[in-house]
C-alpha positions in Angstrom: 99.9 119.8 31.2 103.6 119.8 30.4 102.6 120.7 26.2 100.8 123.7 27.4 103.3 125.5 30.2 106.0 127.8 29.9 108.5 124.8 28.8 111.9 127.6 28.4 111.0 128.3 32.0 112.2 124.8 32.5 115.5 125.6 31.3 118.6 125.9 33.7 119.6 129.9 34.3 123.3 129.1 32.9 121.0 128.1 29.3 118.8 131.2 29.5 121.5 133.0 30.0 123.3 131.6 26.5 120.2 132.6 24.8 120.0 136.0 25.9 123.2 136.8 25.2 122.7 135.6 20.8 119.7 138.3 20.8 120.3 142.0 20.9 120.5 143.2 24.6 116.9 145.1 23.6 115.2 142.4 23.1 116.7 140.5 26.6 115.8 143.5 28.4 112.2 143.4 26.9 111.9 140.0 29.0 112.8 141.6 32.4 108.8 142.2 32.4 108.0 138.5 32.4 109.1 137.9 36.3 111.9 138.7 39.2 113.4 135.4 37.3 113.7 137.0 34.0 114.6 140.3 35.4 117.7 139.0 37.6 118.6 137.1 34.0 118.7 140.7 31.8 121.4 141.7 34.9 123.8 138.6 34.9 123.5 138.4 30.9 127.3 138.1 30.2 127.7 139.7 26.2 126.1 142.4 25.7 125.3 144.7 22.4 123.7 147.7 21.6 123.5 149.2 17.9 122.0 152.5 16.9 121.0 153.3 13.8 120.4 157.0 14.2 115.9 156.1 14.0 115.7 157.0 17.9 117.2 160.2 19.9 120.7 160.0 20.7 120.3 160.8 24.4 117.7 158.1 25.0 119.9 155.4 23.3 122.5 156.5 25.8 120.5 156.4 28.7 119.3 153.4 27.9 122.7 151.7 27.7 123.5 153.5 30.7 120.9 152.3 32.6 121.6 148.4 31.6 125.7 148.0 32.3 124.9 150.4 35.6 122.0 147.7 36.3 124.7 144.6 35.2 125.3 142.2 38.1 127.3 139.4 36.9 131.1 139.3 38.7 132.4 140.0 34.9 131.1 141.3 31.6 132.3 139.3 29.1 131.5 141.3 25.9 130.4 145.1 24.7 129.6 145.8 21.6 129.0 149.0 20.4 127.6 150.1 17.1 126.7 153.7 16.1 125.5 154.8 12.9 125.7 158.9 13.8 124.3 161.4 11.6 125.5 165.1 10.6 126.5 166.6 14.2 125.7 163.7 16.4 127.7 163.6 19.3 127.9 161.4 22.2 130.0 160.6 25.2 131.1 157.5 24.4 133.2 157.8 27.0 131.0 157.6 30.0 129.6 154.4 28.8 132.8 152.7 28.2 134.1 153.6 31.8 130.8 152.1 33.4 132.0 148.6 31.1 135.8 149.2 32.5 134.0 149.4 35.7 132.0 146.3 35.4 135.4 144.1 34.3 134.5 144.2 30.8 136.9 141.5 29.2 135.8 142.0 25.5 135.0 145.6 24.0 134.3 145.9 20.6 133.4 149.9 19.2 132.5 150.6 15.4 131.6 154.2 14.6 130.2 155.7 11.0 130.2 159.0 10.5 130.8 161.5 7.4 132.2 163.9 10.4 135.2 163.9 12.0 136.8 160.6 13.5 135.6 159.7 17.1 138.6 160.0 19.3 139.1 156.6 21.5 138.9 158.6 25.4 142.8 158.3 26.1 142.1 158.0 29.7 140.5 154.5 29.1 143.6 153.4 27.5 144.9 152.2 31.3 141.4 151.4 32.7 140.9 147.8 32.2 144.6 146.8 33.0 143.4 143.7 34.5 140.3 141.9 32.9 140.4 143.8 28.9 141.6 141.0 26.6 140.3 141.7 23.7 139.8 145.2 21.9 138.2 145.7 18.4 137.9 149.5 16.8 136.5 149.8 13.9 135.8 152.5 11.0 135.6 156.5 12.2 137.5 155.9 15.4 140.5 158.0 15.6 143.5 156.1 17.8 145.3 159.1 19.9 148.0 157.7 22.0 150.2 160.8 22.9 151.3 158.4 26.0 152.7 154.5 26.5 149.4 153.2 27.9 148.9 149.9 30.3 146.5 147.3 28.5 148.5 144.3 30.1 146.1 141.5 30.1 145.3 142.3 26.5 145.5 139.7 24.3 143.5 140.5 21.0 143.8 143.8 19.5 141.9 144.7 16.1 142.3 148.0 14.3 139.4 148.0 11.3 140.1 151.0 9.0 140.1 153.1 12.1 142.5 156.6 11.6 146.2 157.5 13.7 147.0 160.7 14.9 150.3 160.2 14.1 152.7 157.2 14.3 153.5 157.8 17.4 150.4 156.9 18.6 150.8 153.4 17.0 153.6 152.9 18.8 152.0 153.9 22.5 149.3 151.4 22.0 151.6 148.6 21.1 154.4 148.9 23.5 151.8 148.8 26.5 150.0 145.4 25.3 153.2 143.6 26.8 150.5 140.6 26.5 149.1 140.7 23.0 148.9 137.6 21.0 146.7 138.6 18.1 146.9 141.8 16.3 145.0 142.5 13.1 145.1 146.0 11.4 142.9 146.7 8.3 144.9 150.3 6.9 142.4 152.9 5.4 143.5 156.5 4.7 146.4 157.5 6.7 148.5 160.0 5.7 149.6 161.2 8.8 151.4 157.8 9.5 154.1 157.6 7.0 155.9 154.9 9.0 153.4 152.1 11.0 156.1 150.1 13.0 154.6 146.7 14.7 157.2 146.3 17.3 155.5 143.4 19.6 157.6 140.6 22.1 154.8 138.6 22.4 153.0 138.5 18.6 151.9 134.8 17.9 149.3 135.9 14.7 149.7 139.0 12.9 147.0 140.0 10.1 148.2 143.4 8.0 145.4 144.1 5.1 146.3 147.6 3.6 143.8 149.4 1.6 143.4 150.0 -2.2 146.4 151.5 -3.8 144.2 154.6 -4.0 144.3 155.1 -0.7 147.8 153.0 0.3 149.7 156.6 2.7 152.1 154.7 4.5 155.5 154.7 3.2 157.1 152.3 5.3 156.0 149.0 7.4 158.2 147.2 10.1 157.5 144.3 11.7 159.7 142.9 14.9 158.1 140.2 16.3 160.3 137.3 17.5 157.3 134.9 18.9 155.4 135.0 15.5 153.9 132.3 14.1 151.2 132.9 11.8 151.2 135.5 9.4 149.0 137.5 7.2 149.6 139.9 4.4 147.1 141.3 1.8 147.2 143.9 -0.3 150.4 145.8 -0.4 150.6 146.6 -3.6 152.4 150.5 -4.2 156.1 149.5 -5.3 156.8 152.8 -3.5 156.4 151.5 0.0 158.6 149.1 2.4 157.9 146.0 4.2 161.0 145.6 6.6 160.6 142.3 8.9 163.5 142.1 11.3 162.8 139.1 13.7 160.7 136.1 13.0 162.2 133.1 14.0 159.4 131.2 14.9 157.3 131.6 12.0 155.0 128.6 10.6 152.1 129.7 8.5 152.6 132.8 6.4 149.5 133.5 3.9 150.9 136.9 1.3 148.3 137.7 -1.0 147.7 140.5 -3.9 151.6 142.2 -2.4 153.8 143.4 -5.2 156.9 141.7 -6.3 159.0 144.3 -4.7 158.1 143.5 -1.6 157.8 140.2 -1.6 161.2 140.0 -2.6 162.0 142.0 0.4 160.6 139.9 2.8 161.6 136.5 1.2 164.3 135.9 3.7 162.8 136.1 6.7 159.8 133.3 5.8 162.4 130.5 5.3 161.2 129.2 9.0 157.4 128.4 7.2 156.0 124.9 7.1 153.1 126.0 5.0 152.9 129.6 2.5 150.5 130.9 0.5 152.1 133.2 -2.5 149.4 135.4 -4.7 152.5 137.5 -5.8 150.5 140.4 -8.2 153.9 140.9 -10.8 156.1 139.0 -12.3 159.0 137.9 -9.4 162.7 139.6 -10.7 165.0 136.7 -9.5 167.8 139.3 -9.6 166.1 141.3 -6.6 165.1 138.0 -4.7 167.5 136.4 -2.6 168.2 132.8 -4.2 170.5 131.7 -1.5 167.5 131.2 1.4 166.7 127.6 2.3 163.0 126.9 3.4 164.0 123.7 5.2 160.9 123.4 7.1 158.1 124.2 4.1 156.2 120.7 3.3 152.7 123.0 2.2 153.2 125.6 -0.9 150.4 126.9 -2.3 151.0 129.4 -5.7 148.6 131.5 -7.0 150.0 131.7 -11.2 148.0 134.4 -11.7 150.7 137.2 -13.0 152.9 136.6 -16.3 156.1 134.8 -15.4 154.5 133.0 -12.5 157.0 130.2 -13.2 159.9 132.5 -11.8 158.1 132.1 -7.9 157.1 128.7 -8.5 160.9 127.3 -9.6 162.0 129.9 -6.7 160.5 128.3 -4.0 161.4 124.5 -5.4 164.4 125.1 -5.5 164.7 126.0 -2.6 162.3 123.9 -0.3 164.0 120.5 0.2 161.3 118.9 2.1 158.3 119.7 0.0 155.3 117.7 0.5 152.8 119.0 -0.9 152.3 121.6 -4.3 148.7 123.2 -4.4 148.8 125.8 -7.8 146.2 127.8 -8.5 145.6 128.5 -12.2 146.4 131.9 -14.4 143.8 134.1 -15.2 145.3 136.3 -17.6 143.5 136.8 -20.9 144.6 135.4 -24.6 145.7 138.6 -25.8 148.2 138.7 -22.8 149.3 135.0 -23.9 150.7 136.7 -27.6 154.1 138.2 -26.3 155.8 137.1 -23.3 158.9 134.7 -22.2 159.0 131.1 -22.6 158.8 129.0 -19.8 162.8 127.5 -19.4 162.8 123.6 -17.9 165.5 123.6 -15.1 168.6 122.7 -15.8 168.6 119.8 -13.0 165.7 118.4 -11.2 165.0 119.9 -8.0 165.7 117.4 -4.6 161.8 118.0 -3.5 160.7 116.1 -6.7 162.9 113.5 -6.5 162.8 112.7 -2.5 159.9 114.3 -0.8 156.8 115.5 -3.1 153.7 113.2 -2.5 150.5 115.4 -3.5 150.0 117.8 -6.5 146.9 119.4 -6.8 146.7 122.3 -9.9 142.7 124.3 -9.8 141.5 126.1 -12.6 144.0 123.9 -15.4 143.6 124.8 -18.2 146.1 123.2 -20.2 146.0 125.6 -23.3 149.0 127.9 -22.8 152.1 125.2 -23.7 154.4 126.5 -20.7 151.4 125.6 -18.2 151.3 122.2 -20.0 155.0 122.1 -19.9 155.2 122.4 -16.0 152.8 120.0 -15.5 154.4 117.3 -17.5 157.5 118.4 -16.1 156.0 118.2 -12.3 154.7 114.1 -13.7 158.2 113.0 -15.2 160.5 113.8 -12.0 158.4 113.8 -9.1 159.6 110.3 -7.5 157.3 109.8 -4.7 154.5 111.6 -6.0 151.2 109.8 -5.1 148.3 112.1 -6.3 148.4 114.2 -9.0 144.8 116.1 -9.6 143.8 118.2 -12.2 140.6 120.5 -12.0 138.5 122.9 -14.4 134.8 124.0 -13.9 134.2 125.7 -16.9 135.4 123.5 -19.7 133.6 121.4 -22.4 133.8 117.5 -21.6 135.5 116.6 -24.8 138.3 119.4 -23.7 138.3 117.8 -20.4 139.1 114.1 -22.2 141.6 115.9 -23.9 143.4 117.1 -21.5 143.2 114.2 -19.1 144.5 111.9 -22.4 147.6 114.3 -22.8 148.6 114.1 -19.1 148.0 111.0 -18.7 150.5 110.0 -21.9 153.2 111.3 -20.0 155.9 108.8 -18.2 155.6 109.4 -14.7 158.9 109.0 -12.4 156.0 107.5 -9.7 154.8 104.0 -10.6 152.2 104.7 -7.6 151.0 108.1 -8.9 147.1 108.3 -9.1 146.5 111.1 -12.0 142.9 112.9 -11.0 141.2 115.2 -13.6 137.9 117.0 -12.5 
């Protein structure tokens, strides 16, 4: 009967051919014993991934890889993944393998190497293989990038750089200039002193992710970023006032996200976001409104979130509402410094006019983690209440507080006159 047979036997080849492709490539080669079926399946299987973990020999994991992308069938592969784990004086040409996936159209090729030994150096030769069918390209961890020449990686499209290691910054600059295609480029820095300048000079950009590293390991001196087709940008962790952040063209910029980045350079860069419809600010020090350029108009912002996690936060926030016109929406995110840090700072100072967002354009505030103990946070908000216009939702949240605090703090914002009849105050 139907309840006892082989019932996945049933299923289409294009199905089978899904499911082989979510289980390690092992275990899909393991069924090539069931039939001829099963074994023409293992050879079309279109993502393939192989991870060693340094419990077998090194030559027979090879081999074995080897064996399966020489044995591939299917018109294109569309994805290797390689994962070594390599102990004390491993070595293995990595090379060779890769060529066979160059070889078999490999469209997405994804290498992450550990090792306490010296960086794996990428085969420069297979820089122009591919030309054709590579889009995507992920390096990860104890791969060194040597580019001592442009190289040809035209039908690239994705490139990520995981903590991998430069040669020099030259060799940043080789790989960049010949992916005359790249869309999406995300670099994760990690110990690199012999790049003292990392320059992202890409036509085509449309998302750019730049992560540096702890400031214990922050090398590069300088960043610049020309990349006239951006539009989505992300920046975290640049936090060593020693360094630069230089962006010269990005004009078509819509979604910028700048996290844990010191005030330094976030005043350096505050120019060239006015193009933004929705930022993200987590700026780690207090913003110096002498350094920051006050005459930059963010006509197109209608989504600001703030992170008011530094002293001062109030600098950024009156910053960027003064000078976004067409605000929509206000999401803050609440401070997290201690009591003792609460004792001896500068006052929050109410603006001497009301800014044109509040009175023509703000519909939705939304303020996490209130806490409504510090006076100048209590201060904004009733400030934010009495002049916003058009304001429609105002909501309040705090996980950890007592619900007699919470009354309290509901009853106090909710005393105050609110320039919006229509305002719905939310406390949670």
């Amino acid at each position: 009967t139907l309840s006892n047979g082989d019932r996945i036997s049933e299923l289409p080849d294009a199905l089978l051919l899904q499911i082989l492709s979510l289980i390690p490539t092992k275990d899909a080669v393991a069924t090539s014993v069931l039939s001829k079926r099963w074994r023409f399946l293992c050879k079309m299987t279109p993502n393939l991934r192989f991870c060693y973990h340094g419990t077998e020999g090194l030559v027979r994991f090879s081999d074995n890889v080897c064996r399966c992308l020489l044995s591939h069938q299917a018109p294109v592969l569309q994805s290797l993944h390689l994962k070594m784990i390599l102990k004390n004086d491993s070595t293995i040409d990595v090379g060779v393998l890769l060529g066979i996936a160059f070889g078999r159209h490999v469209r997405e090729l994804e290498l992450e190497v550990y090792s306490s030994d010296e960086p794996y150096s990428f085969p420069t030769s297979l820089y122009n293989c591919g030309t054709g069918t590579l889009e995507t390209l992920k390096l990860g961890h104890n791969v060194l990038v040597d580019v001592p020449f442009p190289v040809c990686l035209k039908a690239l499209r994705t490139l990520r750089l995981n903590a991998v290691s430069y040669e020099d910054a030259g060799s940043v600059v080789n790989l960049l200039s010949g992916c005359s295609s790249l869309e999406n480029l995300e670099v994760m820095m990690y110990l690199h002193p012999d790049v003292e300048n990392f320059t992202i000079d890409v036509p085509s950009l449309q998302c750019l992710t730049l992560i540096a590293a702890d400031e214990e390991y922050a090398y590069f001196s300088s960043y610049v970023i020309n990349a006239p087709s951006l539009k989505y940008l992300n920046l975290k962790g640049l936090i060593d006032e020693e360094s630069s952040l230089l962006i010269e063209n990005m004009p078509e910029l819509v979604e910028a996200h700048i996290t844990d980045v010191c005030d330094v350079i976030y005043a350096n860069i505050h120019g060239s976001l006015t193009s933004v419809k929705r930022l993200s600010l987590d700026i780690l020090s207090p913003l110096d409104l002498t350094k920051c350029p006050t005459d930059r108009i963010f006509n197109q912002l209608v989504y600001l979130k703030i992170h008011a996690y530094a002293l001062y936060w109030w600098n950024l926030f009156m910053l960027m509402l003064d000078s976004s016109p067409n605000l929509q929406v206000l999401k803050l995110i609440g401070e997290r410094f201690g009591k003792g840090d609460r004792v001896a700072y500068k006052r929050w100072s109410q603006p001497k006019y009301v800014y044109e967002c509040l009175l023509n354009r703000l519909k939705t505030l939304v303020w996490e983690d209130y806490e409504g103990e510090v006076e100048d946070e209590r201060e904004v908000a009733q400030y934010i209440l009495r002049n916003a216009r058009r304001l429609e939702t105002a909501t309040f949240s705090k996980t950890d507080i007592q619900p007699e605090k919470r009354l309290d703090r509901f009853k106090e914002l909710e005393s105050v006159v609110r320039a919006s009849n229509s305002c719905q105050l939310v406390f949670k």
